[in-house]
N, C-alpha and C positions, 0 to 999 in steps of 0.2 A: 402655760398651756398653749396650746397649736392643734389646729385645724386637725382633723385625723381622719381617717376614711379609709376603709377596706375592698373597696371594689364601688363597681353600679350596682343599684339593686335593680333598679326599674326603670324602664323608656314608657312614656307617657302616649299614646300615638288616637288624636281623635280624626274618626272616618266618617265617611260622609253614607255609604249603605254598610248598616252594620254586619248582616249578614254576606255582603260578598266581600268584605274582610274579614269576616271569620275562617271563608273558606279558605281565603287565599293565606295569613298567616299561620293554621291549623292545618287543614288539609294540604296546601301545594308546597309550604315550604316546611312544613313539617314539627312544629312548636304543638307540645302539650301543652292542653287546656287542666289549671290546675283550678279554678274557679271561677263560676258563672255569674252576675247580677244583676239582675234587672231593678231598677229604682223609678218604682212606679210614678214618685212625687213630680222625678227629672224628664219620666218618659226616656230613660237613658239604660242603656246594657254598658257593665263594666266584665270585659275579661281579662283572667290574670293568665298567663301563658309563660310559660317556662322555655325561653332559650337556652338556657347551656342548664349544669348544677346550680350557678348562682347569680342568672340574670335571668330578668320579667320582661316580659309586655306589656302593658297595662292597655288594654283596647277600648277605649269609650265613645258611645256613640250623643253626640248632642243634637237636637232638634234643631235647626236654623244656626249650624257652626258656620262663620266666615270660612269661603276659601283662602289654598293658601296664597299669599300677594303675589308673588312671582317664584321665576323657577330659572333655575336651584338655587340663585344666590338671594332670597330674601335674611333678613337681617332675624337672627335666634338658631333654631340648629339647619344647619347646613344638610346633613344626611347623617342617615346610620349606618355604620359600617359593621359587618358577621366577617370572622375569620373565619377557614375554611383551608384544609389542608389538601381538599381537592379541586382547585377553581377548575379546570376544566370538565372533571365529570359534575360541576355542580351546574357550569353554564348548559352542560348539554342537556341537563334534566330541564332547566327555565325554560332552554326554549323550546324543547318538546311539548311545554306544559303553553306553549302560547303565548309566554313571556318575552319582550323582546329585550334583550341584554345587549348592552353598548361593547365595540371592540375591546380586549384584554390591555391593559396598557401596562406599562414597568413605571415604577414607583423610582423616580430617579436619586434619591436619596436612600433608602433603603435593598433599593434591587427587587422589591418584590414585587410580583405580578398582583392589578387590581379591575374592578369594573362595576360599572352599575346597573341595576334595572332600578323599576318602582314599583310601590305598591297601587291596587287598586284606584288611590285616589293622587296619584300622582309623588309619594313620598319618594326621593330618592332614598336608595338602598344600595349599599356598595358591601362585596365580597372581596376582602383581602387575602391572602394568601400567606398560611402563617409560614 
C-alpha cells in the first residue's frame, strides 16, 4: 500500500474580521460561497467556498486567534498560490479594487510570470500564471 491522493480538497484560512473576509474572498476575488455556518457553541462562522471544480476555502472565524508570528516567512504554509491564465488583467482588476499587488516577477525555473497581494489579514496570496 502507498500514500495516494488525488488533488487538494481544501485550504483552511482562519481571519481575524469574518465579515471583511467574506467580502474580500466572495465578492472581490470572486469564489462561490457553497455553504454557511455558524457554530453557535464556538461563536465561530465556517465557510466553504469553492475555487475552481475541485478546490475549497474553508474560512473560519475564531474568537481570540493568535496573530500570525511573522511575515511571510513564519514556519508552516508559506502562501497560497491561484493560477490564472490572465495575470495581467487579473493584477489590473486587484488594483482597481484597492488591492496592492507586488511587481510581476519571472519564475526563473519555469519561465513563468508570478506575484503576490494579501488578504485582509495579511495572508500572502500569490497568482501564477499557468
Amino acid at each position: 500500500m502507498s500514500f495516494s491522493v488525488s488533488g487538494v480538497h481544501h485550504i483552511a484560512i482562519i481571519c481575524s474580521d469574518y465579515q471583511r473576509s467574506k467580502t474580500f474572498y466572495h465578492q472581490l476575488l470572486g469564489f462561490k460561497v457553497l455553504h454557511e455556518t455558524y457554530r453557535k457553541e464556538r461563536d465561530s462562522y465556517k465557510l466553504d467556498l469553492a475555487v475552481d471544480d475541485h478546490t475549497q476555502i474553508e474560512l473560519f472565524s475564531f474568537p481570540g486567534a493568535p496573530e500570525r508570528p511573522s511575515f511571510p516567512e513564519a514556519q508552516g504554509l508559506r502562501h497560497l498560490a491561484f493560477k490564472t491564465s490572465k495575470l495581467d488583467e487579473t493584477v489590473d482588476y486587484l488594483t482597481k479594487q484597492s488591492i496592492s499587488v507586488e511587481a510581476i516577477r519571472l519564475d526563473e525555473i519555469t519561465g513563468k510570470r508570478f506575484t503576490f497581494f494579501q488578504d485582509p489579514d495579511g495572508l500572502p496570496l500569490e497568482l501564477y500564471e499557468e
